[in-house]
Each structure stands twice: as C-alpha cells, then as structure tokens.
KOLPAVO-963461 format. One record per residue (C-alpha): y negated, x, z; residue number from 1. Coordinates in Angstrom, 2 decimals. Layout:
REM residues N
node yy: Y&xx: X&zz: Z&drendo: NUM
...
This chain:
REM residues 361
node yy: 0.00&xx: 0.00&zz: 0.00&drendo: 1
node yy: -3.69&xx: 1.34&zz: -0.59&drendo: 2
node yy: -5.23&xx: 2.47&zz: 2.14&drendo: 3
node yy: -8.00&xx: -0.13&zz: 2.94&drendo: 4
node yy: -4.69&xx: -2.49&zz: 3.38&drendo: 5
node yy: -2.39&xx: -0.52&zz: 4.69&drendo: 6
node yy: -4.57&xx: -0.39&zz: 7.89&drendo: 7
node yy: -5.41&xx: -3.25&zz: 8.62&drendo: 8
node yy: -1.80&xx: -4.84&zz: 7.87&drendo: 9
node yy: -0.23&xx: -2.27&zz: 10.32&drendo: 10
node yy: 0.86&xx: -5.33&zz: 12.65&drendo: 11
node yy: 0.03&xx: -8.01&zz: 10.97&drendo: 12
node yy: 2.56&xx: -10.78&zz: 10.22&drendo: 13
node yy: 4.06&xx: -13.27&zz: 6.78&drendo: 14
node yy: 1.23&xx: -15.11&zz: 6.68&drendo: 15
node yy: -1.46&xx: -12.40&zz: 6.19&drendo: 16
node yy: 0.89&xx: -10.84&zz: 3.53&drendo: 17
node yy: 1.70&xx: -14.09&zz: 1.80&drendo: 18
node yy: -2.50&xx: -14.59&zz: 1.61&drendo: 19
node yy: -3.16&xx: -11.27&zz: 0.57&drendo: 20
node yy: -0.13&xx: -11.94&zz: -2.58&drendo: 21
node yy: -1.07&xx: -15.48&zz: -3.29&drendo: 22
node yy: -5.09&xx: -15.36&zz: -2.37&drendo: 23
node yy: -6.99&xx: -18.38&zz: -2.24&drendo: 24
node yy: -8.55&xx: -17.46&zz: -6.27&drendo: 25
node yy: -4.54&xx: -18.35&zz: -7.48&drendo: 26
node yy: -4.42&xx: -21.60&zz: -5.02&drendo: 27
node yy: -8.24&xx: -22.75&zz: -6.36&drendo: 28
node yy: -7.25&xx: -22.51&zz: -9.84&drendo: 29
node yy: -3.21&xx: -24.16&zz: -9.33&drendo: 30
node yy: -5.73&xx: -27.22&zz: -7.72&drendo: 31
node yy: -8.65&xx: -27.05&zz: -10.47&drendo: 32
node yy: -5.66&xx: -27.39&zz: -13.31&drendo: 33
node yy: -3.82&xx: -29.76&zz: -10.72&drendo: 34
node yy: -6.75&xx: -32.33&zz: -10.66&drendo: 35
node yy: -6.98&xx: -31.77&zz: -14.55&drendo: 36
node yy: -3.95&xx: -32.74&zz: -15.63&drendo: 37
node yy: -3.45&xx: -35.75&zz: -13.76&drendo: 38
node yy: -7.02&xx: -36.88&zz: -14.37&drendo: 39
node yy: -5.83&xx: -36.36&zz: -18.29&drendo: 40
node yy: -2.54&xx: -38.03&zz: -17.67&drendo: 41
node yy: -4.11&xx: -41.19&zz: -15.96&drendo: 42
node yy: -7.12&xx: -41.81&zz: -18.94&drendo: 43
node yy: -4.70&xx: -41.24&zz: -22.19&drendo: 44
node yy: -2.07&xx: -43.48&zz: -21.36&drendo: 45
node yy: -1.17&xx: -46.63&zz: -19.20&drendo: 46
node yy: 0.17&xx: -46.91&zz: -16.36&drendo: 47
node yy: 2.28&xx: -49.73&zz: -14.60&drendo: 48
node yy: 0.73&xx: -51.75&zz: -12.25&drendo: 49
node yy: 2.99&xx: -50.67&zz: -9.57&drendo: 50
node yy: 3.12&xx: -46.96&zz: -10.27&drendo: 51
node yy: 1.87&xx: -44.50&zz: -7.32&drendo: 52
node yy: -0.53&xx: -42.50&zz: -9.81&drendo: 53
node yy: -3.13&xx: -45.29&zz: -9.28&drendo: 54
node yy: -2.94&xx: -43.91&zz: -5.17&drendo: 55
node yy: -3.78&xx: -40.49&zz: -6.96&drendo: 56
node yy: -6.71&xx: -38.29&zz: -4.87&drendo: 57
node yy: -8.30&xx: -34.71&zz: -6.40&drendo: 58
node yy: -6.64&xx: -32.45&zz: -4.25&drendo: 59
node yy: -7.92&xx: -28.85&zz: -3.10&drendo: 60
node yy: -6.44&xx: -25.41&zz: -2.13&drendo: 61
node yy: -5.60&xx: -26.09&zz: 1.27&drendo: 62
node yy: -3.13&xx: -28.78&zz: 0.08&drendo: 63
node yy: -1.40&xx: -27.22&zz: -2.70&drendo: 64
node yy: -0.85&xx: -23.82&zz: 0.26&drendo: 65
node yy: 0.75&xx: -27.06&zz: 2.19&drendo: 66
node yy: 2.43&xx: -27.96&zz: -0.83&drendo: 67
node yy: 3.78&xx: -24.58&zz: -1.50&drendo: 68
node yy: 4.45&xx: -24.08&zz: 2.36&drendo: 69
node yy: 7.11&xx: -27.31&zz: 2.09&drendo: 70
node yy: 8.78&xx: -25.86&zz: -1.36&drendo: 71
node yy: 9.26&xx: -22.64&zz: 0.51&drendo: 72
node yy: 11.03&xx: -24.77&zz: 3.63&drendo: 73
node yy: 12.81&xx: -26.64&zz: 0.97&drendo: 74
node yy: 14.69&xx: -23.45&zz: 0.11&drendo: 75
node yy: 15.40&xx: -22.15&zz: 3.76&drendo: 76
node yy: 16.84&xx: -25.87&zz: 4.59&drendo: 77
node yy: 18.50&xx: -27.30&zz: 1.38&drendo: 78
node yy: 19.93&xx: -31.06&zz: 1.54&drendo: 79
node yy: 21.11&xx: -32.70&zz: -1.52&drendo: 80
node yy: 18.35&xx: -34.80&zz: -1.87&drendo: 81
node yy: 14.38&xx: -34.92&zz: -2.07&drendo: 82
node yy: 13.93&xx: -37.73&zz: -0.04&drendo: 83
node yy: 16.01&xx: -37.00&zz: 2.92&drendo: 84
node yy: 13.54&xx: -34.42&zz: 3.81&drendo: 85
node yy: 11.67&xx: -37.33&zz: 5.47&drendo: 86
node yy: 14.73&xx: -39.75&zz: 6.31&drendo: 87
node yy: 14.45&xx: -41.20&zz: 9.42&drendo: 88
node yy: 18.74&xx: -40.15&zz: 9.79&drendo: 89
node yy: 19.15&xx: -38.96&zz: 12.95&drendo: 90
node yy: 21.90&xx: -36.27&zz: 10.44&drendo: 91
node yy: 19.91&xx: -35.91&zz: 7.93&drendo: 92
node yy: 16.22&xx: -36.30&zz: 8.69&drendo: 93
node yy: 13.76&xx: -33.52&zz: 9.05&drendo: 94
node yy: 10.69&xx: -34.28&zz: 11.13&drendo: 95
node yy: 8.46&xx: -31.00&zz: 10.09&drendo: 96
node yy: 7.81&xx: -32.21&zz: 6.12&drendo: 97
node yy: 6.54&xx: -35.65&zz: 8.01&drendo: 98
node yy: 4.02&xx: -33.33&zz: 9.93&drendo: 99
node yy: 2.39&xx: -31.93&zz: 7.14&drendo: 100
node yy: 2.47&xx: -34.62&zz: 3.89&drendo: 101
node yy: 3.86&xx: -38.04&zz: 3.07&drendo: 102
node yy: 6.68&xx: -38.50&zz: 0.91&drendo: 103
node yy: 4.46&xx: -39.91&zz: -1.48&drendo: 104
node yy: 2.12&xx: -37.36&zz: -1.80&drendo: 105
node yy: 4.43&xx: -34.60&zz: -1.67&drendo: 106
node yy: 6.68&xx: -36.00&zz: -5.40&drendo: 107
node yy: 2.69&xx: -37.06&zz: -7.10&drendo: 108
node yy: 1.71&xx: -33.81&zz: -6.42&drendo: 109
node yy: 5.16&xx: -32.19&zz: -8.03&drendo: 110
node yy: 4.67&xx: -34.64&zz: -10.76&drendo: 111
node yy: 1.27&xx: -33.04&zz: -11.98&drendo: 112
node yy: 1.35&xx: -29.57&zz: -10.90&drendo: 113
node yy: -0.23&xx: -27.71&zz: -13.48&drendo: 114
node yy: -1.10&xx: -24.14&zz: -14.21&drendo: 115
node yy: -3.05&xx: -24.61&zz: -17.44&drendo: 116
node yy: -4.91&xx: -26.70&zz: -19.58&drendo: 117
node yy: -3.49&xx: -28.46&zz: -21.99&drendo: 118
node yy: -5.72&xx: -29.08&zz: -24.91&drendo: 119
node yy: -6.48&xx: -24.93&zz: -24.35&drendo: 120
node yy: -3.28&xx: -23.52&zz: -24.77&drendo: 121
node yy: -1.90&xx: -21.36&zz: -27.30&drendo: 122
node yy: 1.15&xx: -23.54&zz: -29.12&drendo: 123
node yy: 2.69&xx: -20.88&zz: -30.24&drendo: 124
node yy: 3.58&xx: -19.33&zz: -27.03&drendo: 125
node yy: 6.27&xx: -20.86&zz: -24.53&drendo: 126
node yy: 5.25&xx: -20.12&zz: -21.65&drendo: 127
node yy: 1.40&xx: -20.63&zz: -22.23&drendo: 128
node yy: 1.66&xx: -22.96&zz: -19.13&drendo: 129
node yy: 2.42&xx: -21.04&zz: -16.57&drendo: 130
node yy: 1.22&xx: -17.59&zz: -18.67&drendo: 131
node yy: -2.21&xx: -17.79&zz: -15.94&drendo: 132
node yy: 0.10&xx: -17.58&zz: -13.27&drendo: 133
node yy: 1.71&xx: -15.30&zz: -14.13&drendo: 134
node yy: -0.91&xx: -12.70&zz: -15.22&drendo: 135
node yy: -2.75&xx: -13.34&zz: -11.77&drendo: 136
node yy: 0.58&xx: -12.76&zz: -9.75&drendo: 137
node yy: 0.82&xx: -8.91&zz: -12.13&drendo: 138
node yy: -3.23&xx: -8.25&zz: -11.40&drendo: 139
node yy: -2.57&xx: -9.26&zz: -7.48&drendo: 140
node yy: 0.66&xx: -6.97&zz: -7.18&drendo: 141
node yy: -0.92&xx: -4.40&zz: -8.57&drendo: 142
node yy: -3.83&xx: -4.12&zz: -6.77&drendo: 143
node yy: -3.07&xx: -4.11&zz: -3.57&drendo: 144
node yy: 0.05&xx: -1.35&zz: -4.16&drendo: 145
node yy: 0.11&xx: 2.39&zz: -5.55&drendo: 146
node yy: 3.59&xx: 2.53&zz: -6.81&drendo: 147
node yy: 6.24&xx: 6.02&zz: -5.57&drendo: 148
node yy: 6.79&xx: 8.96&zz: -8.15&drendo: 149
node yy: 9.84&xx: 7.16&zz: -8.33&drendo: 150
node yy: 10.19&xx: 3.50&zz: -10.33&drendo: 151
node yy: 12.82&xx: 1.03&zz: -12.15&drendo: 152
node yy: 12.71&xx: -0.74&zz: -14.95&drendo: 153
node yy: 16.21&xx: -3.80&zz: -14.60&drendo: 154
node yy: 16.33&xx: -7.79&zz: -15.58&drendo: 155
node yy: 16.78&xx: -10.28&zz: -13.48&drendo: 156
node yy: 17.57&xx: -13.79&zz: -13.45&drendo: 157
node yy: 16.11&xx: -16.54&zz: -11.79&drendo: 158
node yy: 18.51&xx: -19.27&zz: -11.43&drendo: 159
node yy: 17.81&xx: -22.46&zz: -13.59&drendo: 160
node yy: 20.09&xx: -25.31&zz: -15.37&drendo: 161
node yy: 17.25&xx: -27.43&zz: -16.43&drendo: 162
node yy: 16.39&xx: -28.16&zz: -20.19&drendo: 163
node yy: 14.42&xx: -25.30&zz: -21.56&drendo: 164
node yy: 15.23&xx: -23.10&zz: -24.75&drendo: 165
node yy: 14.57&xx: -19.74&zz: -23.48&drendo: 166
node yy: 17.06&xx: -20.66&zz: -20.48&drendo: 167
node yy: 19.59&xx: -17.52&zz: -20.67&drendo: 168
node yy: 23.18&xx: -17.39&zz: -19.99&drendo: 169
node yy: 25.14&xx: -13.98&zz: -18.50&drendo: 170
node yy: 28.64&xx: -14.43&zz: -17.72&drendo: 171
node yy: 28.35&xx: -11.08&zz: -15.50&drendo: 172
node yy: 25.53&xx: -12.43&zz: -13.16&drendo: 173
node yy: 26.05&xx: -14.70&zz: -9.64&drendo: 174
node yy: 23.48&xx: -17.18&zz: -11.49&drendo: 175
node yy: 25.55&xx: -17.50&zz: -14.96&drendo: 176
node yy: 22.76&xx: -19.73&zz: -16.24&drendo: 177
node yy: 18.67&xx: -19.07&zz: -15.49&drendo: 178
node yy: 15.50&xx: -17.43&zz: -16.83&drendo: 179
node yy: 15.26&xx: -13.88&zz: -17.86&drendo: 180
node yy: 12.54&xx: -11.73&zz: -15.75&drendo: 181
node yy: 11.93&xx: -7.94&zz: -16.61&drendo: 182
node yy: 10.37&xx: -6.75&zz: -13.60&drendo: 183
node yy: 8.91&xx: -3.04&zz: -13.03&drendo: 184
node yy: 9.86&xx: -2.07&zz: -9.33&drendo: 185
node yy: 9.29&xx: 0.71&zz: -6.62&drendo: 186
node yy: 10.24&xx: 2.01&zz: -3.22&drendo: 187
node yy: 11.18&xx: -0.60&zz: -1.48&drendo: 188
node yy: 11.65&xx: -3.06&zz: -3.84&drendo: 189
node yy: 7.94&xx: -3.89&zz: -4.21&drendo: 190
node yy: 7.50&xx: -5.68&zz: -7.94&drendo: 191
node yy: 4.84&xx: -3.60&zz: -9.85&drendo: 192
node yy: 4.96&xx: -6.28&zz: -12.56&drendo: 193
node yy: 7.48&xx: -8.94&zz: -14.55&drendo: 194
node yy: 7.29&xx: -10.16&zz: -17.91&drendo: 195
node yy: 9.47&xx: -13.59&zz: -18.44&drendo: 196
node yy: 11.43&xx: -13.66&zz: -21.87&drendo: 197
node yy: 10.77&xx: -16.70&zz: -23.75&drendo: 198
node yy: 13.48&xx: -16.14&zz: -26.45&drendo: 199
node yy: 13.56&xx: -13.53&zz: -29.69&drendo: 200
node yy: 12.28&xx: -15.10&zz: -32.23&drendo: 201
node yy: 8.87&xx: -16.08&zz: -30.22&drendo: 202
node yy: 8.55&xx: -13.16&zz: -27.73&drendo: 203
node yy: 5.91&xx: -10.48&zz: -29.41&drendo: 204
node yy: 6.63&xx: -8.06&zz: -26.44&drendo: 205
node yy: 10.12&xx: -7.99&zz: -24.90&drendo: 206
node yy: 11.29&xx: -7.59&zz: -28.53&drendo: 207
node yy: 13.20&xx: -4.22&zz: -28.01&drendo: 208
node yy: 14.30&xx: -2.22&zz: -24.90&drendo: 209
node yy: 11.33&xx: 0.45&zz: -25.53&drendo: 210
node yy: 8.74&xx: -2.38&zz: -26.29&drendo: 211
node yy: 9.76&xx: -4.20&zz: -23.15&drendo: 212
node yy: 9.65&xx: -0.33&zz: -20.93&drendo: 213
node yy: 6.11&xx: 0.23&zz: -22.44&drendo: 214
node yy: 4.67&xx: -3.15&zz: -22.06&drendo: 215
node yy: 5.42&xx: -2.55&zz: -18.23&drendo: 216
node yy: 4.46&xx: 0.28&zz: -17.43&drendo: 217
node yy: 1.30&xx: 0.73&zz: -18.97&drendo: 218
node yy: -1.03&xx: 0.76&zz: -16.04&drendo: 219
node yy: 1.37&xx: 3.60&zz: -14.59&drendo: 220
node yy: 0.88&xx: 6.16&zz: -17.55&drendo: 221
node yy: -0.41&xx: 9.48&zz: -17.47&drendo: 222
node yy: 0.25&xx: 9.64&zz: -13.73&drendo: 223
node yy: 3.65&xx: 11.70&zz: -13.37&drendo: 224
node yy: 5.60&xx: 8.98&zz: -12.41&drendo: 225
node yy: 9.78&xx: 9.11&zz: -13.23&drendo: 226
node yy: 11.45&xx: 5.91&zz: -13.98&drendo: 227
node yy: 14.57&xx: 5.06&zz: -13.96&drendo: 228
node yy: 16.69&xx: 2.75&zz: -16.27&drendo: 229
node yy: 19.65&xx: 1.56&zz: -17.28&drendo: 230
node yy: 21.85&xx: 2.53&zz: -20.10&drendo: 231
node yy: 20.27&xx: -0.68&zz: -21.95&drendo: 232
node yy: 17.21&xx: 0.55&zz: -21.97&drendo: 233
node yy: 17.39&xx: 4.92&zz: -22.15&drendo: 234
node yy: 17.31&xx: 6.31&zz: -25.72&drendo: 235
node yy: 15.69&xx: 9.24&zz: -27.47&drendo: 236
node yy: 12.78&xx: 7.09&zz: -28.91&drendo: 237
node yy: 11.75&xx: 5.86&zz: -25.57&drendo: 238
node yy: 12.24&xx: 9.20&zz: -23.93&drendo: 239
node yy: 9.76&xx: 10.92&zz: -26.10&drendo: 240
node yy: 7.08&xx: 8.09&zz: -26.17&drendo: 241
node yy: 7.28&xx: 8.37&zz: -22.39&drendo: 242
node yy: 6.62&xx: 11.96&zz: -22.23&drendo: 243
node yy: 3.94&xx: 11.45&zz: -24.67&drendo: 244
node yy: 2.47&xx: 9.15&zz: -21.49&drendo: 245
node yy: 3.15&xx: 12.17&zz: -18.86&drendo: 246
node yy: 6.14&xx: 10.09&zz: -17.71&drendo: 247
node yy: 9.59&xx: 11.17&zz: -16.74&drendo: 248
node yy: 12.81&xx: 9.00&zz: -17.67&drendo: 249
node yy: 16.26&xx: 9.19&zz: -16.40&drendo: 250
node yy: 19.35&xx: 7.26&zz: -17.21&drendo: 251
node yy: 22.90&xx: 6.47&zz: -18.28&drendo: 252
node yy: 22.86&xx: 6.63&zz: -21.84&drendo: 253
node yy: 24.80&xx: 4.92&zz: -24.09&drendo: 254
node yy: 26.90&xx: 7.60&zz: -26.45&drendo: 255
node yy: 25.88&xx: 5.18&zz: -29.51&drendo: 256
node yy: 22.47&xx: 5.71&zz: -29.29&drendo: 257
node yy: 20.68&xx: 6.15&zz: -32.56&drendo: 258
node yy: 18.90&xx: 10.26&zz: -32.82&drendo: 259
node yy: 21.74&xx: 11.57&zz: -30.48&drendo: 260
node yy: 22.79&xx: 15.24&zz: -31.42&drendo: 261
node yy: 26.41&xx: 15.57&zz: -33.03&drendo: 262
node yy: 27.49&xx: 17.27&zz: -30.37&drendo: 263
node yy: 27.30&xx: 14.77&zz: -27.45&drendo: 264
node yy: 28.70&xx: 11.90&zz: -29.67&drendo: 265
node yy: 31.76&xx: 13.85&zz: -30.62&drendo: 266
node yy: 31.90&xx: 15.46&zz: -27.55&drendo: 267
node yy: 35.12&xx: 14.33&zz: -25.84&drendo: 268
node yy: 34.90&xx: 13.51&zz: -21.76&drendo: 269
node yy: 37.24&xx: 14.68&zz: -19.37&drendo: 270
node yy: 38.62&xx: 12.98&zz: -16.36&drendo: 271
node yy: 36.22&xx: 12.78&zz: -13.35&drendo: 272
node yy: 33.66&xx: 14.31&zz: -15.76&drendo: 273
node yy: 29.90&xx: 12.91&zz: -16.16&drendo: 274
node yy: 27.76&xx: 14.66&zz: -18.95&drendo: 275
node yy: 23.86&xx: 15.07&zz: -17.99&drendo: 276
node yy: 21.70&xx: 15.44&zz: -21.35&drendo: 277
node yy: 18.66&xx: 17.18&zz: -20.89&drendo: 278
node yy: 16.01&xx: 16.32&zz: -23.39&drendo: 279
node yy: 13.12&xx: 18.63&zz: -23.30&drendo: 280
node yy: 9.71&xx: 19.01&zz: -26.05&drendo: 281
node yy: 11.39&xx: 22.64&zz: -26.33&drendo: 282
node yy: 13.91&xx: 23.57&zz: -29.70&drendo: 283
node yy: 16.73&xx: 24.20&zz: -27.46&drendo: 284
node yy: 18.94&xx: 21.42&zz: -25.79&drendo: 285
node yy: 21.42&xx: 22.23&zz: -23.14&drendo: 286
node yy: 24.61&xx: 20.42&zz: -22.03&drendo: 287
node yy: 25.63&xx: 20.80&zz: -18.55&drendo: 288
node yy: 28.97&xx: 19.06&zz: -17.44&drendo: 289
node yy: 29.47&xx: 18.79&zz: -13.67&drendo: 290
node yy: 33.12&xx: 17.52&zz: -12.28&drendo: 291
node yy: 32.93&xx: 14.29&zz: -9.94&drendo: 292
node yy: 35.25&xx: 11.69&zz: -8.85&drendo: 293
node yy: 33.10&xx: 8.63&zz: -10.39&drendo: 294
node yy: 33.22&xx: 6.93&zz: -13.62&drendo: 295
node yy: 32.57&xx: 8.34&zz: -16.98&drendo: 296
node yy: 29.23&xx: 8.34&zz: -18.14&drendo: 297
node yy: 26.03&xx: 9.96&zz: -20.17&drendo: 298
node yy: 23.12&xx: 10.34&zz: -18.08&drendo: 299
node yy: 19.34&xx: 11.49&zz: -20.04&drendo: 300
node yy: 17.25&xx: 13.56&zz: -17.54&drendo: 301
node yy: 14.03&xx: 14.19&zz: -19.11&drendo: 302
node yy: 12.35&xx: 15.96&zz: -15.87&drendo: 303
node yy: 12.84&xx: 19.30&zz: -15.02&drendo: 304
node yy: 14.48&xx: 20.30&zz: -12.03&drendo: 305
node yy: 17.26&xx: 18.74&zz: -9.73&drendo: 306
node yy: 17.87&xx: 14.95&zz: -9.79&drendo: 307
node yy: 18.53&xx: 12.95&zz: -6.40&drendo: 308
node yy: 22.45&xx: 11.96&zz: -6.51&drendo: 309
node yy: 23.11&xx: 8.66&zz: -5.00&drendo: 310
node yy: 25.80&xx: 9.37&zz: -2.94&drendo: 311
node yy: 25.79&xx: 9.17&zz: 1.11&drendo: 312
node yy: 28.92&xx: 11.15&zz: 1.95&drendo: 313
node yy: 31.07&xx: 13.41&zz: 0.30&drendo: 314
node yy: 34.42&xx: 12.22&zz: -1.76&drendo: 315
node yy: 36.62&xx: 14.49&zz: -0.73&drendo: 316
node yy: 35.64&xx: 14.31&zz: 2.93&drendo: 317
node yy: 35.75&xx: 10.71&zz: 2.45&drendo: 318
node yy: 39.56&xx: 11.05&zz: 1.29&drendo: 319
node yy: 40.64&xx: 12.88&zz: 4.36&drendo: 320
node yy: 38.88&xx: 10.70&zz: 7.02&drendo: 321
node yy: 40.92&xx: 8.04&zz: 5.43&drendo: 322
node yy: 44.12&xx: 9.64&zz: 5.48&drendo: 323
node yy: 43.29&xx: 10.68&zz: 9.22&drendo: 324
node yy: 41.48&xx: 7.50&zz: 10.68&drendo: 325
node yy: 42.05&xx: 5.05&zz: 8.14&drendo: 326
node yy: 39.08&xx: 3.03&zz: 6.16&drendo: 327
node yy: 37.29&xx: 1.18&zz: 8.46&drendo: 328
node yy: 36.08&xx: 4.30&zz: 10.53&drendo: 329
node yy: 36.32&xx: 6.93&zz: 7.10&drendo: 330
node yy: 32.68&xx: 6.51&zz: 6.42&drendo: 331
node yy: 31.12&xx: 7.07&zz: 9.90&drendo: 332
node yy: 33.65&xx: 10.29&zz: 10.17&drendo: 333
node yy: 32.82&xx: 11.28&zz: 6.36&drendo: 334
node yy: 30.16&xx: 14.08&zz: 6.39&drendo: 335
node yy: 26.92&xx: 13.24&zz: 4.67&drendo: 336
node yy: 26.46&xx: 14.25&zz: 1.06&drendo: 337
node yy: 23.87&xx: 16.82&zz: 0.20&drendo: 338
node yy: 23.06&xx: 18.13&zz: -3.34&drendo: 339
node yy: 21.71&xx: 21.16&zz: -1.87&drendo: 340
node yy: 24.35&xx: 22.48&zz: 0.90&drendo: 341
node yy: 27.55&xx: 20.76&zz: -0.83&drendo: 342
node yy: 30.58&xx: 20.18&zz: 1.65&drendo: 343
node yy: 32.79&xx: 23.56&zz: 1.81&drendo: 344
node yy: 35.95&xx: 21.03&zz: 1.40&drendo: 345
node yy: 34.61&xx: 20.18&zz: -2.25&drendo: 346
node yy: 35.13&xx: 22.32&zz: -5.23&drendo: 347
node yy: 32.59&xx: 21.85&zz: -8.15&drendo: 348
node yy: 33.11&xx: 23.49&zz: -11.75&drendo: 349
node yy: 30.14&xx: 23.32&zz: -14.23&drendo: 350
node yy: 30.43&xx: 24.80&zz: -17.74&drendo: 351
node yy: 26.78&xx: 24.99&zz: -19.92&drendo: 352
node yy: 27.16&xx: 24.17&zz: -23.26&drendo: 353
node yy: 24.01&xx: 25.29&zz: -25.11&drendo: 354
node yy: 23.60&xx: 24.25&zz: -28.55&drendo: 355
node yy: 21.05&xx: 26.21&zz: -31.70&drendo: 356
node yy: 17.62&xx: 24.94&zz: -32.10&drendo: 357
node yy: 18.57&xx: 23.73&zz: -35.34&drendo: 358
node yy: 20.38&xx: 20.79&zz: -34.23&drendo: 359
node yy: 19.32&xx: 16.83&zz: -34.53&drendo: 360
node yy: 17.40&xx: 15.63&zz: -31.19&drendo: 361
C-alpha cells in the first residue's frame, strides 16, 4: 500500500478498507445511473396498475452501500430463496435484512440497478454496461497499491449459469460454467487490474495471450517488475516485447511455441528432468538442465540471475521422514528447502548445453 495509506490503515478494520476500494465517487454514480434507468423505464413504457415501480423513490449512495451491504450477507448466509431472507419462519427467517430495507425495496432496487446509460452506450461492445464499473474498480486498485517486483498474470472464473453469450465453460475448473476474468495480481493476492472477456469475435483486447499480458500491465512498464505466467501465456514474442518495457517474464513454456530454437523442440527430456530456457538480447542462448523429482516441463527465464523455486522442503528428505515417521508427521520432520544451501542428502546433476549464435531465437 502507498504510504499516505498504509499509515493510517495500520489498525483499521473491513469497513475502512471496503470504503477506501469502493469510495463513495463509485456508489454516487451506481445511484445517479440507478435513478436513470428506472426514471427511463417508468416514462417509455406502461406499467400495470398494480406493479410496485409506481412505489419507486430516487435513491442515493447511502442506500445502494445498504444495498450492497445485504448482497454481501446474501453470500455469507445463502437460503434457496430471495424472499426467505425476510420470512417471518422461525427456520428460515432472518431478522438483520428486516433491519436495514423492506422486501420491497430491496428486489425494485435489483430490478433497476444500473451502471450506465443506456441511450450512451457503445452497441458494439458487450459489456458497455457495466464497462464504468469496471474501469473505476482498475483506477481505485491501482491507486491506492504499488505492486512487488514480483507479479502474475492467470484467468479466473466467476461462477455464472445465467443467459449471456460470453458465459464460458472449462471442464477443469470447480465453477464448470461462469465468466472469464484476466486479472493482473501481486504479493498477497492484491488485484492490480482485470479485464472481463466478452467473447472472440467482439473482444479488441484479450484477442491473443500477448495482447491480453500487455493490455494489463501497462501502467507497470518500465519499472523492473518480473511477472510470472503460465505456459498459456509465455512465448518468445511476448518475452521480447516485455523486455522492450524493462520487464522480466518467467514461465512454463509450451515446447510448440512458434520462434523456439531447433534445439529445445527436438530436444528429448529425461525422467525427473525440467529444462530452464534462458532467453537473453545477447547472440548466445544457453540450455541448462537441472535433475528434480517433479513433472516434466519447459520453463522461459528471461531475468538474469537465480529464480525462487517453489518448494518448502526437500524431496528426498521428504522420502525418508516418510519411510521413518510415516506421512502425516513427514513434512514437519522434512528439512526446509533452500536453493542456496541444498540438503547434503540430495544429489543434483546439471549439464549446460550451449548452442552457436547462429541459431533461430
């Protein structure tokens, strides 16, 4: 956090933090386009003489915070229903919702929350309705945090089964079924920025894996920052646009990666092997294969010096507290890993491969 904040949050508690990432400029405008809408609504078409948008009252930022406040209870305490949040059931009912907004109130408000005006928005774009909202959550994230040397680029999916085209399916997520988020992310877990996918054929920015990389982290550039992605994202192309920016990438590389040198694709991996490719602006490239008991795979490094090895204990030490004390104590008796003073019970082989000047990058 930047220093004027990070002072005088030392102690302080949610609420302050949820007001300093949702200020009172994102609640005025959700009410402004709130009061819009349903003023639009009511005018351009008629409504039944019974229907509860006659009862309908501008509302104001304090309410849509209470509005928000009861969507966020909603998802602590989940019952099947809306309206059983204020069911008098002695089961069932909840008496806090009661405390803050009718039942009434509560559904006319969800049925003309707005983030945007509608005769203003771009029809070409998808998410032009909630695209304000989304640009003031980026500017508020980012100006209240400095992001680490160290950031991610990953996707992530917010669950949703509702009707909506860009709605995404993955078979290898929890959430099978939901909206597609790219997110830009730092120590510990703070969101720099996100970018929602609205579909290929619309989106004009998370096109490609380097176009969606770029489009994220260009308020980061020219810092010295290293960021990290998965083999989805790493390639060649985005490696040298990055250092272009003064930014580091590693990665786990995919071995069909268009630009690769000859050498790594036909280069055949041994058991308990993982190949780090070091790309550098140099002529020479170097190959450096280091034994370990993980699964296969090609990692880019485009930073000089060591990189930080994810590991917490070491493998082999972890093999004989389990023969010794079993699994459930193995890790606790395992000694810690360390890149720099490796465990004397570990062997580790590396062979350098170094390859002419002359080659493909």
């Amino acid at each position: 956090m930047k220093p004027p904040y990070s002072n005088l949050l030392k102690e302080a508690g949610p609420d302050q933090y949820y007001d300093l990432l949702v200020p009172e400029e994102i609640l005025e405008m959700i009410a402004e386009q709130t009061n819009l809408f349903a003023s639009q609504n009511i005018t351009a078409r008629q409504t039944k003489p019974g229907s509860r948008s006659h009862s309908w009252k501008p509302t104001n930022k304090t309410e849509i915070k209470q509005f928000l406040g009861l969507v966020l209870f909603m998802g602590v305490v989940k019952l099947p229903k809306l309206a059983y949040y204020w069911s008098k059931d002695k089961i069932l009912g909840q008496t806090f919702p009661a405390t803050v907004m009718s039942r009434n109130r509560f559904e006319l408000l969800l049925q003309y929350l707005h983030f945007s005006d509608n005769l203003s928005v771009d029809r070409n774009d998808r998410i032009a309705k909630i695209r304000p909202l989304i640009d003031a959550l980026n500017a508020t994230f980012q100006k209240y945090y400095s992001p680490k040397e160290d950031v991610c680029v990953d996707e992530s999916q917010v669950p949703f089964r509702g009707r909506i085209i860009f709605r995404q399916y993955n078979k290898s997520k929890r959430h099978k079924y939901g909206m597609k988020l790219f997110k830009l992310c730092t120590v510990p877990g703070y969101t720099c920025k996100l970018n929602l996918y609205s579909g290929k054929n619309i989106d004009a920015i998370n096109t490609t894996p380097t176009n969606v990389v770029m489009a994220l982290c260009e308020n980061i550039f020219d810092k010295g920052h290293t960021l990290a992605t998965d083999n989805w994202y790493t390639s060649l192309q985005l490696a040298y646009r990055l250092l272009e920016k003064q930014t580091h990438l590693i990665g786990t590389l995919r071995k069909n990666r268009r630009g690769l040198p000859k050498a790594v694709v036909d280069l055949k991996l041994q058991k308990r092997a993982l190949i780090n490719y070091l790309t550098r602006p140099a002529d020479s490239q170097e190959i450096i294969i280091n034994e370990r008991p993980k699964r296969l795979k090609h990692v880019l490094k485009l930073k000089e010096g060591k990189v930080r090895d994810t590991r917490r204990f070491c493998v082999q030490c972890y093999k004989d507290s389990v023969q010794e004390f079993g699994r459930k104590v193995a890790k606790n008796k395992a000694k810690k890993y360390s890149s720099t003073a490796p465990c004397r019970s570990r062997s580790t082989n590396k062979v350098t491969v170094s390859m002419a000047g002359g080659e493909k990058k």
